[in-house]
Structures are given as structure tokens and as C-alpha cells.
C-alpha positions as CSV (number, residue, x, y, z in Angstrom):
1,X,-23.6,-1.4,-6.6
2,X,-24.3,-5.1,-6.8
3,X,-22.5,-7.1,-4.3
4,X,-20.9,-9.2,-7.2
5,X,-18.9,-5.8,-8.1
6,X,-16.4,-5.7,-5.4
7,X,-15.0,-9.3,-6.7
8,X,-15.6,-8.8,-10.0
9,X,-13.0,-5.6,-9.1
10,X,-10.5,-7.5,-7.5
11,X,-10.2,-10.3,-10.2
12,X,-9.9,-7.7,-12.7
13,X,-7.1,-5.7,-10.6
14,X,-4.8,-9.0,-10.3
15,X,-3.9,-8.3,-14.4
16,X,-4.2,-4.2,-13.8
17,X,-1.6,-4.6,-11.1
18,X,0.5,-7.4,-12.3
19,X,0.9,-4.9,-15.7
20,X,1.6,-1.6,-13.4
21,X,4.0,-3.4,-11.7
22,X,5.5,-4.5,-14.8
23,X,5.6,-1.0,-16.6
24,X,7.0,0.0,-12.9
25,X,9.8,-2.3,-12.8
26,X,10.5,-1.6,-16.6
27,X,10.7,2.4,-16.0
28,X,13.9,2.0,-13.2
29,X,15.3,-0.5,-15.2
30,X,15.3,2.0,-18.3
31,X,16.0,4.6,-15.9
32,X,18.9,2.9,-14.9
33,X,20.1,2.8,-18.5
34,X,19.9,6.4,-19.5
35,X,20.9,8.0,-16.2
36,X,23.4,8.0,-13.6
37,X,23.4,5.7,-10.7
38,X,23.5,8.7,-8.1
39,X,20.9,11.2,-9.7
40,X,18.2,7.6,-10.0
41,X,19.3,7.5,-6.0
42,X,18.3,11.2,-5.2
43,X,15.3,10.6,-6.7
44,X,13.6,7.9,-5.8
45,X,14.7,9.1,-1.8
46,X,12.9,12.2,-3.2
47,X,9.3,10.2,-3.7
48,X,10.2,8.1,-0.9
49,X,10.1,11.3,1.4
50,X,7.3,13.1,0.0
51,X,5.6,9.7,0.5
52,X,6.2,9.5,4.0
53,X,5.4,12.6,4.6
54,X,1.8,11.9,3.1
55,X,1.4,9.1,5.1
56,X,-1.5,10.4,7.3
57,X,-3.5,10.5,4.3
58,X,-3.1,6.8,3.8
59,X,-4.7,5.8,6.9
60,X,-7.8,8.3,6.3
61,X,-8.9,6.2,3.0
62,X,-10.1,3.3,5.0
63,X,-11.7,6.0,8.0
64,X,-13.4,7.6,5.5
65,X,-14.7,4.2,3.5
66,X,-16.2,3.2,6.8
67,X,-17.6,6.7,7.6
68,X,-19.1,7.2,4.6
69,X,-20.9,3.3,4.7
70,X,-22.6,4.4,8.1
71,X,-23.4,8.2,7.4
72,X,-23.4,9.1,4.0
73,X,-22.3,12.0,5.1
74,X,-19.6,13.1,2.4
75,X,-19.8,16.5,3.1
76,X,-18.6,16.2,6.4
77,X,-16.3,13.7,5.8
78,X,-14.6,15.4,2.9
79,X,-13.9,18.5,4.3
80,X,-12.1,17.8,7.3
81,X,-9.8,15.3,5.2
82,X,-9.3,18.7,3.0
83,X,-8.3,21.2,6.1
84,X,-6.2,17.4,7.1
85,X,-4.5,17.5,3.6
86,X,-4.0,20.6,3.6
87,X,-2.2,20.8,6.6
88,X,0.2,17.7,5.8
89,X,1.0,19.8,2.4
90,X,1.7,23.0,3.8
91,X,3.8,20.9,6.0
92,X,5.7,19.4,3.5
93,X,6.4,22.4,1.6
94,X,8.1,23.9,4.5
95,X,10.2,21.2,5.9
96,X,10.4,18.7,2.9
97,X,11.3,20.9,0.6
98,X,13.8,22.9,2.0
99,X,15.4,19.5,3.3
100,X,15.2,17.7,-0.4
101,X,16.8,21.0,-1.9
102,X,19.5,22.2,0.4
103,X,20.5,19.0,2.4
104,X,19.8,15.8,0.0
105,X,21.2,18.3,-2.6
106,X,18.1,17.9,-4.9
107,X,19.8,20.1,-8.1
108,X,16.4,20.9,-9.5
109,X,14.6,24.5,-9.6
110,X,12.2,25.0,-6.2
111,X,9.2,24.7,-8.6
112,X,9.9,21.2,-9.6
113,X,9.6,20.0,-5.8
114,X,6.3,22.2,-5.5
115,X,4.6,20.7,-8.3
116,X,5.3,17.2,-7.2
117,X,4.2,17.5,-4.1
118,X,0.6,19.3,-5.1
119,X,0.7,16.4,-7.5
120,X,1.0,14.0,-4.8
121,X,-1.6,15.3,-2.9
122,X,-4.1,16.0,-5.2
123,X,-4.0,12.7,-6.6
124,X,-4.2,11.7,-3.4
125,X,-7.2,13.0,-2.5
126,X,-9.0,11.8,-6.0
127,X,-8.0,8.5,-5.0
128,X,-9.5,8.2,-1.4
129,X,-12.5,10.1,-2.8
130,X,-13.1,7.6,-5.8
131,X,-12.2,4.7,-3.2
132,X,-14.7,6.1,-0.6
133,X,-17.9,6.3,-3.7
134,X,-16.8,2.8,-4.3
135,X,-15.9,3.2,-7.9
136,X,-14.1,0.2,-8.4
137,X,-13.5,0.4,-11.9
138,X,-11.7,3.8,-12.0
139,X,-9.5,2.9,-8.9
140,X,-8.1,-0.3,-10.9
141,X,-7.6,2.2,-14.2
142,X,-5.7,4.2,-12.2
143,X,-3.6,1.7,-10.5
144,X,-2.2,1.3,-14.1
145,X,-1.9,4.5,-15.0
146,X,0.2,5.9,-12.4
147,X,3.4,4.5,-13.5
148,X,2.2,4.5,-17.4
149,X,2.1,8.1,-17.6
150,X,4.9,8.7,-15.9
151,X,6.9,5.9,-18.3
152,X,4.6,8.2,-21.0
153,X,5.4,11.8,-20.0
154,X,9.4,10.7,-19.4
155,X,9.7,9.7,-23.2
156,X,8.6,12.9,-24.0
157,X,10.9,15.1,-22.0
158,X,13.5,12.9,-23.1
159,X,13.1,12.2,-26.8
160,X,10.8,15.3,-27.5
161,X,12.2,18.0,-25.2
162,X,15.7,16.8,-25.0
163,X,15.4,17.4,-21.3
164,X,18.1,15.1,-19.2
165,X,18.6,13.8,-15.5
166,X,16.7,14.7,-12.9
167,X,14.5,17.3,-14.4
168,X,13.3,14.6,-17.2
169,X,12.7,12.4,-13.9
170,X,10.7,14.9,-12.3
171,X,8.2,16.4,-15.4
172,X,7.5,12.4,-16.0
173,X,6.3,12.5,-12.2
174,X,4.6,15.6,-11.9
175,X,3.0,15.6,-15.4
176,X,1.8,12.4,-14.7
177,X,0.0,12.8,-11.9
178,X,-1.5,16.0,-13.1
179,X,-2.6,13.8,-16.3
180,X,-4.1,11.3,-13.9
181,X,-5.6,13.6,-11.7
182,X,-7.6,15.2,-15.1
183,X,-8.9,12.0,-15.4
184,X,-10.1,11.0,-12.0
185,X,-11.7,14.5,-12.2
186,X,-13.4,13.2,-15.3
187,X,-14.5,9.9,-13.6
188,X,-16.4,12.4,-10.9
189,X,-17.9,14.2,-14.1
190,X,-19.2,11.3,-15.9
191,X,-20.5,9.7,-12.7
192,X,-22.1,13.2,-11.5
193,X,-20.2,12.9,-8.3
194,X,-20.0,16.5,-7.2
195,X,-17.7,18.5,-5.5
196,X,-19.1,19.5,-1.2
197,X,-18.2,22.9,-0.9
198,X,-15.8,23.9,1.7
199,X,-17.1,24.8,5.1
200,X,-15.3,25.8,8.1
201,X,-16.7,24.2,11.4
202,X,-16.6,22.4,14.7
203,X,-17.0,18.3,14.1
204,X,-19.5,16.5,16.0
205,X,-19.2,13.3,17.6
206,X,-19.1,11.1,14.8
207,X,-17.0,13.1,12.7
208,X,-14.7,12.8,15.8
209,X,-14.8,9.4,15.9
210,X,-13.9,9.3,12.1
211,X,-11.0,11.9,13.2
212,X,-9.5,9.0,16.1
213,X,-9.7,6.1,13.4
214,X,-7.9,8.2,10.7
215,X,-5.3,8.6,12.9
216,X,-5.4,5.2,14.4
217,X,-5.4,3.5,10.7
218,X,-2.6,5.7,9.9
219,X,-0.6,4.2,12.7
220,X,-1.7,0.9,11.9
221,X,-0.6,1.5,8.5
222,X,2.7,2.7,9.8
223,X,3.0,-0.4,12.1
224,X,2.8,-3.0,8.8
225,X,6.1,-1.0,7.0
226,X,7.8,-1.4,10.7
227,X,7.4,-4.7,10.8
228,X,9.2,-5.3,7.5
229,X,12.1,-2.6,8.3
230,X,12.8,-4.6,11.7
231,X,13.7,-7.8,9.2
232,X,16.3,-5.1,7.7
233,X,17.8,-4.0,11.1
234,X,18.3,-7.6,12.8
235,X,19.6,-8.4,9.7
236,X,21.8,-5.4,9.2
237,X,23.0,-6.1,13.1
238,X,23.0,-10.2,13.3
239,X,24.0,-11.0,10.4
240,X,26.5,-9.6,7.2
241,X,25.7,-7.4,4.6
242,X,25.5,-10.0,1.7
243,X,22.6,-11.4,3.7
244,X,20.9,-7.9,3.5
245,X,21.4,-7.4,0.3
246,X,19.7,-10.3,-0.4
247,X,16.7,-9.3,1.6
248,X,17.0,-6.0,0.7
249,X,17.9,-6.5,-3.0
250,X,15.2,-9.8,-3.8
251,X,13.5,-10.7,-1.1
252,X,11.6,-7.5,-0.4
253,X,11.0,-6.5,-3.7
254,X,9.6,-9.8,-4.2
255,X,7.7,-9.6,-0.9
256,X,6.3,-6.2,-1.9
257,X,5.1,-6.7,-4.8
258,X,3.1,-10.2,-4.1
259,X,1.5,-8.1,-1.7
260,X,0.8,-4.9,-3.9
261,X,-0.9,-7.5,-6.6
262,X,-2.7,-10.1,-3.7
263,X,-3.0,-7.9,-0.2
264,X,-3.8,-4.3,-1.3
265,X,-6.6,-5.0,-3.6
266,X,-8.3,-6.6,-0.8
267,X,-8.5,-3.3,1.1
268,X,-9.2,-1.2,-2.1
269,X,-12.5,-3.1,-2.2
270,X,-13.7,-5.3,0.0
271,X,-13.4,-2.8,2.6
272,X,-15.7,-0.3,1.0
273,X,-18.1,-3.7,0.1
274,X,-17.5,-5.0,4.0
275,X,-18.2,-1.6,5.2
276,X,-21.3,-1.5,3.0
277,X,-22.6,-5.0,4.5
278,X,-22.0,-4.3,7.9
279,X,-24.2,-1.0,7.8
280,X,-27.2,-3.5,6.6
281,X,-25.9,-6.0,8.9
282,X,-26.1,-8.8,5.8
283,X,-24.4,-12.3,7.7
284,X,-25.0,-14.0,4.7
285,X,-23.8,-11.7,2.3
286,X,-20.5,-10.9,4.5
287,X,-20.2,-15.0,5.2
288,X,-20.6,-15.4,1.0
289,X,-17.6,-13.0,0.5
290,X,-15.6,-14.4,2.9
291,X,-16.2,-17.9,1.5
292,X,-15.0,-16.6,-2.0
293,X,-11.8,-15.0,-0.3
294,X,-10.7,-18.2,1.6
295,X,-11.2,-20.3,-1.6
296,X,-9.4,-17.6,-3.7
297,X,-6.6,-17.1,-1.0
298,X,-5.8,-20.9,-0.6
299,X,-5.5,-21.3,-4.6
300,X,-3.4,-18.3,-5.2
301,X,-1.4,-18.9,-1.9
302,X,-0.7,-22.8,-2.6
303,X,0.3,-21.6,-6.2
304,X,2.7,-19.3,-5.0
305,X,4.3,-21.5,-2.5
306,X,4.4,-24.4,-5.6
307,X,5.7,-21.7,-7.9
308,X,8.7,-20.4,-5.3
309,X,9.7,-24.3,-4.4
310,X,10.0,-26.0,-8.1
311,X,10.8,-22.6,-9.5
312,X,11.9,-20.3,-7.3
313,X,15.8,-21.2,-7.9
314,X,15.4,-20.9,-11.6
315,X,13.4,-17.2,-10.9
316,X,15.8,-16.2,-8.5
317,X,19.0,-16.9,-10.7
318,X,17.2,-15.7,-14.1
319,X,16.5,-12.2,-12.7
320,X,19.3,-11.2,-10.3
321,X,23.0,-11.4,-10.6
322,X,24.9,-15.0,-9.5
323,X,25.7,-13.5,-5.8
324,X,21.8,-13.2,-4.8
325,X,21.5,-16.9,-5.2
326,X,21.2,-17.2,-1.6
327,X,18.2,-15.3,-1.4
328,X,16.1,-18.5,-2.6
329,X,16.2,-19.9,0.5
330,X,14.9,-16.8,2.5
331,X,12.2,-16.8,-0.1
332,X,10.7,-20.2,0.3
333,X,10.7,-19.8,4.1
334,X,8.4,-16.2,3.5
335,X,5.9,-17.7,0.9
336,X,5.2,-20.8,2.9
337,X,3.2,-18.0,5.5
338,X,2.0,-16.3,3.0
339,X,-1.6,-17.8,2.7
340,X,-1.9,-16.7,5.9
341,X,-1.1,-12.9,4.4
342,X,-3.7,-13.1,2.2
343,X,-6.4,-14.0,5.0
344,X,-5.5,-11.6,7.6
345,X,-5.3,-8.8,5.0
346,X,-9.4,-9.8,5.1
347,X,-10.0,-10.8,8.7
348,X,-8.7,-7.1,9.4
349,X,-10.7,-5.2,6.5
350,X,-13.4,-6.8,8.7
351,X,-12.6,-6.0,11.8
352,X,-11.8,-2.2,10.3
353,X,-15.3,-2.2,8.5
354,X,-17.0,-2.7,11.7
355,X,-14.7,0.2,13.5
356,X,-12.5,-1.6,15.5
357,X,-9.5,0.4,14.5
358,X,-7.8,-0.1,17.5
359,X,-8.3,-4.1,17.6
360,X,-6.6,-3.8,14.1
361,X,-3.8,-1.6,15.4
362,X,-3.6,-4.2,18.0
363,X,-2.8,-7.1,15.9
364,X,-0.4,-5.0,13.9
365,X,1.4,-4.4,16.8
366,X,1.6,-7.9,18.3
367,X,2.7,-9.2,14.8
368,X,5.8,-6.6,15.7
369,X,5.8,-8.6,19.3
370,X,6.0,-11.9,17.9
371,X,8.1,-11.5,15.1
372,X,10.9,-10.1,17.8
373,X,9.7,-12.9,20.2
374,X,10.3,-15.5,17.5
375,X,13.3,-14.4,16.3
376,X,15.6,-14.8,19.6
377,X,14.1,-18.1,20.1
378,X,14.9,-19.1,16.9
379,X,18.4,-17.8,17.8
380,X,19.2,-20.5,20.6
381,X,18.8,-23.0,17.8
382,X,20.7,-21.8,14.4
383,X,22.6,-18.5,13.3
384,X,21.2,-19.1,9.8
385,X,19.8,-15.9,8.0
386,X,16.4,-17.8,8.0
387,X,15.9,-16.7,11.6
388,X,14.9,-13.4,10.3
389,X,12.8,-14.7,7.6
390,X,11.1,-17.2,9.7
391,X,10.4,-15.1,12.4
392,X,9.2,-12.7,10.2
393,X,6.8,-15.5,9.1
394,X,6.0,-16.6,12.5
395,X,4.9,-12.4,13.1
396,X,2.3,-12.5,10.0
397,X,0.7,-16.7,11.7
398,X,0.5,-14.9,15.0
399,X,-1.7,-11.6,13.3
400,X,-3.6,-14.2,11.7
401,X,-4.9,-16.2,15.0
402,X,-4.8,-13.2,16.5
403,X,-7.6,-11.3,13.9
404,X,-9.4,-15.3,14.2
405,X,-10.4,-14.5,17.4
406,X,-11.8,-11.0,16.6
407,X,-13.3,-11.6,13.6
408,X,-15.4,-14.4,15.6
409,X,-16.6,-11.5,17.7
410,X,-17.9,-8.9,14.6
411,X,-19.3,-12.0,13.5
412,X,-21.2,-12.7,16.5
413,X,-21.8,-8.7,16.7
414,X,-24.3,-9.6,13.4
415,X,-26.4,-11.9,15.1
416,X,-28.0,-15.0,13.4
């Protein structure tokens, strides 16, 4: 692939996402309309946990993009991510399950549960696969598709099938994914990518290095969704719960989604394209992305924070009811840091495409540091809910200088 590709996919996944996110948000709010409050609750606690309990596999996509830039070596690669996957499945099936059906009181037969999950997982895998070949343009279909199917496959249980409540919920899920999953397996088709056969062995060194960063991504991974959760528990324990639902209710959505269409993209492909230029040790060719980024990043990030403090009042009151009108001000304090987001999300796709792993898992970790640092220093000062929001901020400026000073090093690591 061109070097040229791996912007070319990131500009064209800022419309993808904005549009799945749209189609996302317009699925629970129809949702909301046909069924019950409670049976929409069980279910999206039901994704949430099967999520979570797939979250190894999240850290193995970058493991394997770097992996694969340096060795090639998909065989290899792939099938100790399969016996991996497997593993976290089986898992899965016998304590998720059980614990969705009989304890969260999941009213749906077993099979339901069991499709979803091999659903989940298989799609999964396709994904990281696609992600690891570098096939930009199918990742960013897929990125839409994921909630449009589901939005699809829902209609027609509902309208066609008559089928109501949570099993309508559940063959829109698991019939999408299967439908997605067809067509990432046509992607491999049509691209001849074929399929390593499974072999059972003993890794060597490098595939054992590959192991240790999986699991060290997957931490670091898990270190980024702490850092957001300890904004909900100082919240939930400094202050009242009007000021977390406002977080919980605006702010994070908000948050999550700015970073789902400006954050994510950049480790969906300019990992694989770092990765890639690292191997060849090309300076000017990293330098030349990075220059592109920082220009990007500073335009996108000085449009947000414009947006959020002529307009943010106005968005704030025009989607949510009248009592989350406080949330405005948490909002503005979070975007301001934002630009700063956008360039660490790159300074550590670097730092990861080199395999520092744990450097990255470092930063994540002192972002936790300072954001709880911050915060009780901000406390001797004012009891305002923008302690939270602010230290928060402060966290994300801290990763950043942080991943300044060890992005100077890979740099260096390049030569002239």
C-alpha cells in the first residue's frame, strides 16, 4: 500500500463514523420507543458484559499489527490469537452465560446468548485480521455496518417476524454480526487473503514477545476506560448525583463519541502505517505523517473547542432535557484538553509501533496518577464539579508530555 492510503483512510472514516454513530444513537432512541425501559437496560448490560469479557482480544489488534509489520509471519501470529480467542470464548460461555441467564435474569432461550457471543467473537477476530493486512477500506465499511445491520435485522424481526422485546433485540445483534462477518469473509475472498491452517505448537521468542505485548496492550487498553470510570466514582462520592448524571448522562456520551470519530481511527490505521515505517526505518516518511496529524489535530481540536464555547449551551439544551443544563460547563472545561487527546492518541501509536508496550502502559497509568493528583489539589481551592472535569483534563496534558519525551527517543532510535 501507498503511504498516502492510511490518511486517505482516516479522512474517509471521519463521515463512516460520524454516520455509525448516528444510526447508533438513532437505534436506542427507537429502541427506547418500542420497548420497555427495563428489558433496553438488561440488554445493553448484556453487550456490555460480553464486551468486557472480550477485552483481551482488544489489546491483541495492535500486538498483532506490530508483529506482523516486523515478521510477516501471519501464520504464527494468527494462530496463537485463535487458541487465545478461543479460550476467552469458552470462558465466556461458562461464566457469562450462566451469570447473564440466571442472575441478571436475561429471559431469553440459552441459544440466544450462545449465538451472540460466537458472533462477538468471530467478528472479532475478522476485524483484527482485516486490521492486521491493513485493509483500510473494509475496516471503515465495517465501522458502519455494525450498528446498520443490526438497526437492519431488528426491523425485520419486528415488522416481518412480529418478534417483540428482548428476543427482537438479540436476533438484530446476532444476525448482524453473522451478516457482517459473511462479508469480511468476502473481503478475505476478493483480496485472496487466505486462511493459515491451525497448528498446535510451542512459540518461539518472538511470538513470545508478541504474547507479553498482547497482554500488555490489553492492560493498557483497560487502563484508558479506568481513567474515565474514576471521573464517575469521585463524582459519585464528592459530589451529588445530579452532578453525575450530568457526566454520566452528556458528558461521557459526548466525550465517547468525539473520541470514537477523532481518537480510534488514529489507531485503526496509522498504527498498521507507523508499524509499517518503522520496519523500513523511513524518518521522513514517519516525520511526513506526523506533520499531517499535528496540522489535522490542531484544526479539528480548535473547531471543537469554538464549537463547544459559542455553541455548546445551545447543543447541550437542544438535545437533553432542561435539568442537564449544567453539564455545559463540565463540557467546555474537557474539550479545551482535547487537542491534546488527539496528539497523544498518535505519540502513543508510535511509541506502540516501535514495541514499547510498556512505555505506553506507563503513560496510561501516570495519566491515572495525575488525574487523582490534580484533582485533590484542585480541591483546596473550589468544591465545584469542575474539579473532576478539570483534573480529568489535567490527566490527558500530563500523558501528553509524558509520550513527548518518549516519542523524542523512537525518534532518535531512527537515526538521521
Amino acid at each position: 500500500m501507498r503511504q498516502t492510503d492510511a490518511r486517505k483512510a482516516f479522512m474517509a472514516s471521519l463521515p463512516i463514523t460520524f454516520a455509525a454513530l448516528v444510526v447508533s444513537v438513532g437505534y436506542k432512541v427507537w429502541t427506547a420507543i418500542l420497548i420497555d425501559k427495563e428489558t433496553l437496560a438488561l440488554f445493553f448490560t448484556a453487550m456490555d458484559i460480553f464486551s468486557l469479557s472480550l477485552l483481551i482480544l482488544i489489546g491483541f489488534r495492535s500486538s498483532m499489527v506490530v508483529a506482523y509489520a516486523r515478521t510477516h509471519d501471519d501464520l504464527h501470529i494468527l494462530n496463537i490469537f485463535r487458541f487465545i480467542l478461543f479460550g476467552a470464548v469458552l470462558l465466556a460461555w461458562g461464566a457469562v452465560i450462566p451469570y447473564l441467564k440466571h442472575i441478571l435474569g436475561i429471559n431469553v432461550d440459552y441459544w440466544y446468548l450462545v449465538a451472540a457471543l460466537l458472533g462477538m467473537g468471530l467478528w472479532t477476530y475478522l476485524g483484527n485480521q482485516l486490521s492486521m493486512y491493513r485493509l483500510y477500506g473494509a475496516i471503515n465499511r465495517a465501522t458502519f455496518l455494525e450498528p446498520a445491520l443490526a438497526l437492519v435485522w431488528f426491523t425485520v424481526a419486528w415488522y416481518g417476524y412480529e418478534v417483540r422485546g428482548l428476543q427482537a433485540l438479540f436476533v438484530g445483534t446476532v444476525t448482524g454480526s453473522l451478516t457482517l462477518s459473511l462479508y469480511l469473509f468476502y473481503v478475505k475472498f476478493r483480496h485472496k487473503v487466505k486462511e493459515p491452517p491451525l497448528v498446535l505448537e510451542m512459540p518461539d521468542s518472538t511470538m513470545r514477545t508478541f504474547l507479553r505485548n498482547s497482554v500488555i496492550s490489553t492492560v493498557e487498553f483497560g487502563s484508558g476506560i479506568v481513567m474515565i470510570y474514576l471521573a464517575v466514582i469521585l463524582l459519585l462520592n464528592f459530589h451529588g448525583r445530579a452532578e453525575l448524571g450530568d457526566f454520566q448522562v452528556v458528558v461521557k456520551p459526548v466525550l465517547m463519541g468525539i473520541i470514537a470519530l477523532f481518537v480510534f481511527p488514529v489507531f485503526r490505521f496509522f498504527l498498521p502505517e507507523l508499524s509499517r515505517l518503522i520496519s523500513k526505518k523511513d524518518r521522513a516518511g514517519i516525520i511526513a505523517l506526523k506533520t499531517w496529524y499535528v496540522r489535522f489535530a490542531a484544526a479539528a481540536g480548535m473547531g471543537l473547542v469554538l464549537f463547544f464555547i459559542f455553541f455548546g449551551q445551545w447543543f447541550v439544551g437542544a438535545l437533553f432535557p432542561p435539568e442537564y443544563g449544567a453539564a455545559y460547563l463540565m463540557l467546555v472545561h474537557l474539550v479545551l484538553f482535547f487537542p491534546f487527546v488527539m496528539l497523544n492518541a498518535l505519540q502513543l501509536a508510535l511509541i506502540k509501533a516501535a514495541g514499547h508496550f510498556m512505555q505506553a502502559l506507563v503513560v496510561r497509568v501516570a495519566g491515572i496518577v495525575i488525574f487523582a493528583i490534580a484533582f485533590f489539589s484542585l480541591r483546596f481551592f473550589s468544591h465545584s464539579v469542575v474539579d473532576v472535569v478539570l483534573g480529568l483534563s489535567l490527566g490527558y496534558l500530563g500523558m501528553f508530555i509524558l509520550s513527548l519525551t518518549l516519542e523524542r527517543r523512537v525518534m532518535r532510535g531512527l537515526g538521521k
